[in-house]
Backbone as CSV, one residue per row, in Angstrom:
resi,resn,N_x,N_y,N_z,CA_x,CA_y,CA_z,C_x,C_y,C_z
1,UNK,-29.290,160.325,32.401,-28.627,159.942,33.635,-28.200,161.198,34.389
2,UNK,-28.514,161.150,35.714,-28.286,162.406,36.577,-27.015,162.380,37.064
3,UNK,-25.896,163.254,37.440,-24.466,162.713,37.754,-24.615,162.822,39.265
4,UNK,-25.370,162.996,40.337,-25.380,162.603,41.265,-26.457,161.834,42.293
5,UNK,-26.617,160.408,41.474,-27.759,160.236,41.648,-28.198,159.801,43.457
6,UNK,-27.184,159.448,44.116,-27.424,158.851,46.035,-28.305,160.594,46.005
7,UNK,-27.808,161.815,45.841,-28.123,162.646,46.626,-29.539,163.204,45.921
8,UNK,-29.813,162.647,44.844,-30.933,163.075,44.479,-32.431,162.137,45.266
9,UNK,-31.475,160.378,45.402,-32.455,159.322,46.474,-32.722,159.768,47.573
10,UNK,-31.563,160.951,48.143,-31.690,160.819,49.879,-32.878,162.114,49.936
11,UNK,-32.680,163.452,48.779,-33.926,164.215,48.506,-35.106,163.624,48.386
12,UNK,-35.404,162.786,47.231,-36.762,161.892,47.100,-37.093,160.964,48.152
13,UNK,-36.151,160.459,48.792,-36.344,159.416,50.196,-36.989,160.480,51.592
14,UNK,-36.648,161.289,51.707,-36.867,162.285,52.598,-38.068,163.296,52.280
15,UNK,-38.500,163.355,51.295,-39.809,164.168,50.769,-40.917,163.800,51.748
16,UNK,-41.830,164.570,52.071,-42.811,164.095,52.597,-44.070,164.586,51.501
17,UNK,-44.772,163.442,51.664,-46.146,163.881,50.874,-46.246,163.701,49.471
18,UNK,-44.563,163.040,48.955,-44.822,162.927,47.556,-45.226,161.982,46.937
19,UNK,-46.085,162.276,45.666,-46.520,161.064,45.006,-46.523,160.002,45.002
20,UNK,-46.759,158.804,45.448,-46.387,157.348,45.046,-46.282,157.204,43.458
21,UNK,-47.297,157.386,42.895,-47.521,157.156,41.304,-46.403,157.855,40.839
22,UNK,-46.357,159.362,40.868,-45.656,160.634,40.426,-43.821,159.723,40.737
23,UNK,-43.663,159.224,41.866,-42.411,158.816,42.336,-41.610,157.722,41.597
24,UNK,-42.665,156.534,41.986,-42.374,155.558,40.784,-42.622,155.386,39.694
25,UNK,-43.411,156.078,38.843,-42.877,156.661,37.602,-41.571,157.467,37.081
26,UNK,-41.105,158.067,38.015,-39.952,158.771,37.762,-39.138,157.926,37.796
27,UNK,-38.459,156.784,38.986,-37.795,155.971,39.331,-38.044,154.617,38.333
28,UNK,-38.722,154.532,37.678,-38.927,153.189,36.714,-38.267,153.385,35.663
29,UNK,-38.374,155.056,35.161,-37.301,155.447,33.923,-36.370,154.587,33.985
30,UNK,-36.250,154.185,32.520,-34.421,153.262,32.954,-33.279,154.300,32.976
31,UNK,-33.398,156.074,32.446,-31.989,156.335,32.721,-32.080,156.625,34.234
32,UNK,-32.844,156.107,34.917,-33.329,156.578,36.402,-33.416,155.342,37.427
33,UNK,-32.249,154.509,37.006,-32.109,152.942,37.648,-31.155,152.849,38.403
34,UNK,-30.380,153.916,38.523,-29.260,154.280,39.901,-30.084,155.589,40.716
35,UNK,-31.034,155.644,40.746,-31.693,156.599,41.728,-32.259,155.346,42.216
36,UNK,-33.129,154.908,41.834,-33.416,153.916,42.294,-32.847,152.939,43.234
37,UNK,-31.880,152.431,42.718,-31.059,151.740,43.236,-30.658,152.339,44.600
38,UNK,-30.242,153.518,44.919,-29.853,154.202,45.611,-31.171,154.864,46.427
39,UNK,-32.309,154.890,45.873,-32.959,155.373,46.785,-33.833,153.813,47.673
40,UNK,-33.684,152.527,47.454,-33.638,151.367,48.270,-32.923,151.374,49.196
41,UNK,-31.970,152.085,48.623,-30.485,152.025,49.680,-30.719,152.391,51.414
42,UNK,-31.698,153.511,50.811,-31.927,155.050,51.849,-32.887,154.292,53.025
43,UNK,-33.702,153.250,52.702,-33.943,152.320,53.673,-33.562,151.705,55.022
44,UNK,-33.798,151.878,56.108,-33.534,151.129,57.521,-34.107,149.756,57.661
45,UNK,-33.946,148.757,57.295,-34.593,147.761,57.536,-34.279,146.998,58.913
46,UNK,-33.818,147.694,60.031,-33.122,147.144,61.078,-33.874,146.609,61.725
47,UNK,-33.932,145.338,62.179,-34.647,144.717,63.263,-36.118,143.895,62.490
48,UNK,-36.713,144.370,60.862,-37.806,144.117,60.334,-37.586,142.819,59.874
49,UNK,-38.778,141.990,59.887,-39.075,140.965,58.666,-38.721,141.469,57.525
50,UNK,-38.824,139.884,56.961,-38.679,140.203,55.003,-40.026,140.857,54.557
51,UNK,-41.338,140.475,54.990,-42.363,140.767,54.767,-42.454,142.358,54.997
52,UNK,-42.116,142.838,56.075,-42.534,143.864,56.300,-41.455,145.110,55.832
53,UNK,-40.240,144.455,55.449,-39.411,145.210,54.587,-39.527,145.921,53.621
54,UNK,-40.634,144.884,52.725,-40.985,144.622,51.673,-42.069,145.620,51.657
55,UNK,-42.700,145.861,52.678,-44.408,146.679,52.330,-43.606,148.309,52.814
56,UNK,-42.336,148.488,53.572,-42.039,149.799,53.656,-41.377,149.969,52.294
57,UNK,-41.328,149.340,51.514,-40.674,149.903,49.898,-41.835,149.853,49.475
58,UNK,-43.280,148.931,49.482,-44.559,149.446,48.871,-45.375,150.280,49.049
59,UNK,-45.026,150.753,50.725,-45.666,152.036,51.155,-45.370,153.594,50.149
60,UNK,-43.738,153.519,49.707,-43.604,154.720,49.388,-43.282,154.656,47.422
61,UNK,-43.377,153.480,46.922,-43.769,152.781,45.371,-44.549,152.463,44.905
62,UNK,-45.125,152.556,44.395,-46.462,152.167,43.559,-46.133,150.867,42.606
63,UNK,-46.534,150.051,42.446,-46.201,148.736,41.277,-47.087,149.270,40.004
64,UNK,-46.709,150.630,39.130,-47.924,151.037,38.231,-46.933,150.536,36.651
65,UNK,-45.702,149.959,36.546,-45.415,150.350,35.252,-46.239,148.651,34.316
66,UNK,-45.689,149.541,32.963,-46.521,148.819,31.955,-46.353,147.111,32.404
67,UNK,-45.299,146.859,32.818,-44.863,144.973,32.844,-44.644,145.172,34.008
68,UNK,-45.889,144.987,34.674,-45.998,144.542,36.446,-44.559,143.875,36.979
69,UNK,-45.160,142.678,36.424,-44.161,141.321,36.289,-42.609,141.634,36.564
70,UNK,-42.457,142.244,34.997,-41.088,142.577,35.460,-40.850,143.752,36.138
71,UNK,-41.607,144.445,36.424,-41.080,145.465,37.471,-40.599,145.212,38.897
72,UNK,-41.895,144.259,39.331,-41.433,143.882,40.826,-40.317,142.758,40.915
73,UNK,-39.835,141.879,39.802,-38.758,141.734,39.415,-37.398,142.000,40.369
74,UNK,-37.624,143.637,39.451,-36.515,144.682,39.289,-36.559,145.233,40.944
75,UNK,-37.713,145.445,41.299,-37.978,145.944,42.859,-37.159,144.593,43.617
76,UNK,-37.628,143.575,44.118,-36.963,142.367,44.588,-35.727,142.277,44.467
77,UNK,-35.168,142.138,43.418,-33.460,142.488,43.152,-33.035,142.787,43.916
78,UNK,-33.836,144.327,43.665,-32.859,145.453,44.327,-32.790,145.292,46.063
79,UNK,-33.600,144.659,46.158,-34.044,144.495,47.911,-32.711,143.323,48.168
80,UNK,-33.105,142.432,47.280,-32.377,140.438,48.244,-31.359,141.037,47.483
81,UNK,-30.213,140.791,48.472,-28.671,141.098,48.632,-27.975,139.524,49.247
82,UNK,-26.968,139.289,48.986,-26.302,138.595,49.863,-26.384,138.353,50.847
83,UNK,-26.633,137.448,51.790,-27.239,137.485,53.286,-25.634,137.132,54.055
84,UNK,-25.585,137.740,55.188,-24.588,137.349,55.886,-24.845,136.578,57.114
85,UNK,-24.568,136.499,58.465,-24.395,135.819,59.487,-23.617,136.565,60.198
86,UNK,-24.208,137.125,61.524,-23.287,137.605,62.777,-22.887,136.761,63.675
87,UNK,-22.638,135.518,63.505,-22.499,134.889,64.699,-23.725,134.722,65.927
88,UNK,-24.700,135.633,66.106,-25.575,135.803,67.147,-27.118,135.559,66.494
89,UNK,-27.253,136.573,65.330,-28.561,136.078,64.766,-28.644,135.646,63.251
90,UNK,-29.526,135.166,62.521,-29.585,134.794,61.675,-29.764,136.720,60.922
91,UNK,-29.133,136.828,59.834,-29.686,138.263,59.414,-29.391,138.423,58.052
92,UNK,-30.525,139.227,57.497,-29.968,138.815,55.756,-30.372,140.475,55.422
93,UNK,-29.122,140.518,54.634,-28.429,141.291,53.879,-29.226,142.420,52.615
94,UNK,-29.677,143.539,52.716,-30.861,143.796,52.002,-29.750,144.767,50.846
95,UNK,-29.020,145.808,52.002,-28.283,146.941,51.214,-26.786,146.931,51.570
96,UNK,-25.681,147.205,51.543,-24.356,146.957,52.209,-24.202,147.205,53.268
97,UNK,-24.983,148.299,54.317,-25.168,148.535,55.743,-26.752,148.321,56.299
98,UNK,-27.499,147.899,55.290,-29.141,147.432,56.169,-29.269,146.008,56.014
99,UNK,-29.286,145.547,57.394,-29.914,144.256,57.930,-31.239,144.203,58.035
100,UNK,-31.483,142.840,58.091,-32.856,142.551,58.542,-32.860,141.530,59.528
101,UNK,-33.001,141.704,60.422,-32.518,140.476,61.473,-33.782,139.092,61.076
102,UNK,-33.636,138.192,61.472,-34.706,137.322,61.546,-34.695,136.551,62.687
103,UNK,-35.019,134.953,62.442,-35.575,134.595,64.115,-34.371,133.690,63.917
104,UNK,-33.774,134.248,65.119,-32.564,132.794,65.365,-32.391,131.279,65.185
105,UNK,-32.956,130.930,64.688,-33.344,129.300,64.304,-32.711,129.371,63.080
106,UNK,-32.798,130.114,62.387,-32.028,130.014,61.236,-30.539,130.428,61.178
107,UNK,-29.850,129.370,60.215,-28.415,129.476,60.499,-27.967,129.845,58.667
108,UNK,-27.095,130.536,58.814,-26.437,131.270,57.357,-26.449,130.182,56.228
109,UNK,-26.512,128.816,56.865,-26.676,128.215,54.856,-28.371,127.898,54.565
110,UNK,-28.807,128.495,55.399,-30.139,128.940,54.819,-30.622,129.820,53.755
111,UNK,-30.025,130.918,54.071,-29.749,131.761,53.388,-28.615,131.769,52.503
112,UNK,-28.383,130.951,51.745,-26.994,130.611,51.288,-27.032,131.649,49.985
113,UNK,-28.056,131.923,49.595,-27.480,132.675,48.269,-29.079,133.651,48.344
114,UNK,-28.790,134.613,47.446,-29.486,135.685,47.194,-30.927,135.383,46.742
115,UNK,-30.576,134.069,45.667,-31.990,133.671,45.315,-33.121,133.084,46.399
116,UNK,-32.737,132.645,47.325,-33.502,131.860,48.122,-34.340,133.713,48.744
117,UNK,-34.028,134.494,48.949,-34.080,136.291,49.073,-35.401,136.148,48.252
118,UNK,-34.545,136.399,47.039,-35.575,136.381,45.775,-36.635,135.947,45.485
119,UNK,-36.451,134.698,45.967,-37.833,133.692,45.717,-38.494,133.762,46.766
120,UNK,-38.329,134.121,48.084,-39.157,134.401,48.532,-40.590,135.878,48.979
121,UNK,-39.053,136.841,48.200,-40.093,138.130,48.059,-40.638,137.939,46.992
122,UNK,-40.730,137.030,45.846,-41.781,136.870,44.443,-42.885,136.376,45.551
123,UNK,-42.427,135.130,45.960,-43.600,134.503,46.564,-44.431,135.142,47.744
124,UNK,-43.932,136.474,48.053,-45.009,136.923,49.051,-45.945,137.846,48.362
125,UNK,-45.296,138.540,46.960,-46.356,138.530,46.062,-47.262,138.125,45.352
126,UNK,-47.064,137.057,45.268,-47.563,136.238,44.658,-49.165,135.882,45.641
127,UNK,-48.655,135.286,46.790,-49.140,135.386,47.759,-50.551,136.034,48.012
128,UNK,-49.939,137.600,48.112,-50.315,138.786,48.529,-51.791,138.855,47.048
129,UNK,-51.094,138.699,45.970,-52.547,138.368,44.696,-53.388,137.926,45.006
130,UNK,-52.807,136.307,45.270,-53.880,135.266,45.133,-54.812,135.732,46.643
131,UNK,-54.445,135.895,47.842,-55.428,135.896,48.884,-55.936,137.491,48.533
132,UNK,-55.851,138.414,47.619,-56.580,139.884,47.591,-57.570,139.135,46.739
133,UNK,-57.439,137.903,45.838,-58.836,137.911,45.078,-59.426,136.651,45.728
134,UNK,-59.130,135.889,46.488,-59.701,135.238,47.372,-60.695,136.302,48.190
135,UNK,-60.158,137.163,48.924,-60.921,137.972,49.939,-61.653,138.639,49.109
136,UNK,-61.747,139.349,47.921,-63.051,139.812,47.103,-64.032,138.386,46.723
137,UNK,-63.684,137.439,46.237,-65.007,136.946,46.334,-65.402,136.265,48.146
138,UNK,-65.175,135.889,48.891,-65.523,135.273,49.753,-64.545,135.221,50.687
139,UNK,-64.958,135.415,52.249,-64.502,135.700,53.511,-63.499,133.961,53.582
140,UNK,-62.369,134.302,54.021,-61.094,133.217,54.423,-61.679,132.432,55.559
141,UNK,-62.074,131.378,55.394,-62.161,130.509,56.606,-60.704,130.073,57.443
142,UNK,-61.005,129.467,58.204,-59.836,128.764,59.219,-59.398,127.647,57.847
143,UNK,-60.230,126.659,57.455,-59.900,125.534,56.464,-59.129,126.013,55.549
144,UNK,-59.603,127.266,54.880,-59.281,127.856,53.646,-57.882,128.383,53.608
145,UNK,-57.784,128.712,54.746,-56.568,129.305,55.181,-55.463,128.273,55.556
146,UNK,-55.860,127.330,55.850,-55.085,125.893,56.151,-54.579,125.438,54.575
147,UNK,-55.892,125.281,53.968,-54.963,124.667,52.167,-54.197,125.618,51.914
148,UNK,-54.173,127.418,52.383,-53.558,127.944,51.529,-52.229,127.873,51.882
149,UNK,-51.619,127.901,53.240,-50.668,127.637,53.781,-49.745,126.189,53.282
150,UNK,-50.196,125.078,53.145,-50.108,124.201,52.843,-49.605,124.813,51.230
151,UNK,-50.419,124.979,50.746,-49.882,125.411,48.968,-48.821,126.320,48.808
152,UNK,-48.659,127.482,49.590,-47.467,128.034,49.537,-46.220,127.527,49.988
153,UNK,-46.626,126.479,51.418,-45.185,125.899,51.856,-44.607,125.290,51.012
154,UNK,-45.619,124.321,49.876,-45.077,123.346,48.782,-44.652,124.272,47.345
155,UNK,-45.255,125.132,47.579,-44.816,126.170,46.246,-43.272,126.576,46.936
156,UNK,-42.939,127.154,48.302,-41.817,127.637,48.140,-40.510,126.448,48.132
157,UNK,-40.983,125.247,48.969,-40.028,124.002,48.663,-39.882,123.748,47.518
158,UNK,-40.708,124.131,46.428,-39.969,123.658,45.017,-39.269,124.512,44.572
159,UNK,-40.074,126.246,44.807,-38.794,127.199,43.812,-37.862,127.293,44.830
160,UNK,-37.283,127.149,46.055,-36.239,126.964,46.875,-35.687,125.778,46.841
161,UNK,-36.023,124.507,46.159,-35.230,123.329,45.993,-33.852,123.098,45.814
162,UNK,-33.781,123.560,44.602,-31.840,123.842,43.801,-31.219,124.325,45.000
163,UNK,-31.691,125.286,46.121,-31.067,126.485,46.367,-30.603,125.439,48.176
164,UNK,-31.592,124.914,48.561,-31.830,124.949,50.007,-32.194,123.209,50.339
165,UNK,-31.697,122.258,50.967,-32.220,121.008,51.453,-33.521,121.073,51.670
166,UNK,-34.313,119.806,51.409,-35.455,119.519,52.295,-35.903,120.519,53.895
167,UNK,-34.606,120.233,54.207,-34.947,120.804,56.193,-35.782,122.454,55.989
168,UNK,-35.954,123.023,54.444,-35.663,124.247,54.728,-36.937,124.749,55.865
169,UNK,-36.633,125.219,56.826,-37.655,125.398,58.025,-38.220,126.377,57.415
170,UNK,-39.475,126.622,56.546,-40.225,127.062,56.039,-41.632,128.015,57.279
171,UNK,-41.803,126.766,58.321,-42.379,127.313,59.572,-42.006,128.027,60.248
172,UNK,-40.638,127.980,60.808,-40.380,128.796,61.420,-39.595,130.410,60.845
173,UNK,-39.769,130.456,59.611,-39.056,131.180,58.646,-40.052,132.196,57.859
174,UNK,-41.013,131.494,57.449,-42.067,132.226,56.530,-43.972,132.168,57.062
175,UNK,-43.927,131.012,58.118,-45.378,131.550,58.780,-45.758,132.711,59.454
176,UNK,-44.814,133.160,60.328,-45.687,134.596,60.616,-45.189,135.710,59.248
177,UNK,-44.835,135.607,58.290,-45.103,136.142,57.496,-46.382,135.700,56.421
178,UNK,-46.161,134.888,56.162,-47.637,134.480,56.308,-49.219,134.754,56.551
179,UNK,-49.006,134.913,58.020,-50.313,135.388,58.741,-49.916,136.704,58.767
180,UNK,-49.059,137.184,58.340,-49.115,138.864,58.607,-49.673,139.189,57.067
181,UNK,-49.358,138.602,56.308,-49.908,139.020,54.463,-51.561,138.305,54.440
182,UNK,-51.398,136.851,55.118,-53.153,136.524,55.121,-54.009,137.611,55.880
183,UNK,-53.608,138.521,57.061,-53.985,139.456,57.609,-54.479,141.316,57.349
184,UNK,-53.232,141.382,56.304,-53.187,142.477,56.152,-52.544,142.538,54.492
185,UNK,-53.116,142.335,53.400,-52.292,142.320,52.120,-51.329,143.771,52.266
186,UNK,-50.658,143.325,51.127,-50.013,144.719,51.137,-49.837,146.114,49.428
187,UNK,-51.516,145.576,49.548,-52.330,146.845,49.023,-51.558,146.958,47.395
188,UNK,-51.075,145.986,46.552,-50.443,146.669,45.616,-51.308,146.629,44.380
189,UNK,-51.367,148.361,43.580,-52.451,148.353,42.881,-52.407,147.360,41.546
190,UNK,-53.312,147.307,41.185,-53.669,146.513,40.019,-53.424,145.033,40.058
191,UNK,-53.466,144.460,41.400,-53.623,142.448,41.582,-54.330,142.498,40.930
């Protein structure tokens, strides 16, 4: 354990050119889980989607350790925070001073708890798998792309059930994230 670990995140957050692999290997160490922690921190997520939140922590992480699974886990965690409510927009809560605004339609008991966070950054991985090995064997039709939408909306109404009513506006909440991951995966090695 390093005794100052924020200032060692805001060094590694600020590096240019360094390793992805080399980085998150270092940061996966477990005595190296408050750098970590702290170097999520070092993040601006102001004004971004969840989706695209999500691919500026995959831009500069690699998903290489031994238990995928539980690594991105541990990544997700560290991201879904408590979501709050400004009165003006719907906005959820990533680090104690980074927002993520979202689309005003949504009102704070949407976001009622961290897990509904959670389950939905698993599920854009999840996601993000299944359409990278879809697109290696065979080009996404319009149809194809219709069941898949359809399967994720019903996948996230169940692991969001406990958490969130029926109403949960899933459309207006998680489709253009959606078409931004059916569009553009977000490249993480070893799907």
């Amino acid at each position: 354990s390093y005794p100052c670990p924020d200032a060692i995140a805001m060094v590694l957050h600020r590096m240019q050119g360094i390793d992805r692999r080399s980085l998150t290997g270092f940061l996966c160490e477990k005595e190296n889980r408050a750098i970590l922690s702290a170097f999520i921190h070092q993040f601006d997520f102001s004004n971004q989607p969840l989706d695209e939140a999500l691919r500026a922590v995959l831009a500069r992480l690699e998903i290489i350790h031994p238990n995928k699974y539980r690594w991105r886990q541990f990544i997700v965690g560290k991201l879904a925070s408590k979501p709050a409510y400004d009165g003006k927009h719907a906005v959820l809560r990533f680090t104690s001073d980074h927002y993520c605004n979202l689309n005003t339609v949504l009102v704070e008991k949407v976001y009622g708890s961290r897990l509904v966070v959670y389950t939905l950054l698993m599920q854009f991985f999840l996601l993000d798998t299944k359409l990278s090995k879809i697109r290696f064997y065979k080009r996404i039709t319009h149809q194809r792309k219709s069941k898949e939408w359809c399967n994720f909306t019903q996948q996230c109404r169940d692991a969001l059930f406990p958490t969130v009513d029926s109403d949960f506006p899933v459309d207006q909440l998680v489709r253009p994230a959606f078409d931004r991951i059916l569009n553009t995966c977000f490249g993480i090695t070893g799907n």
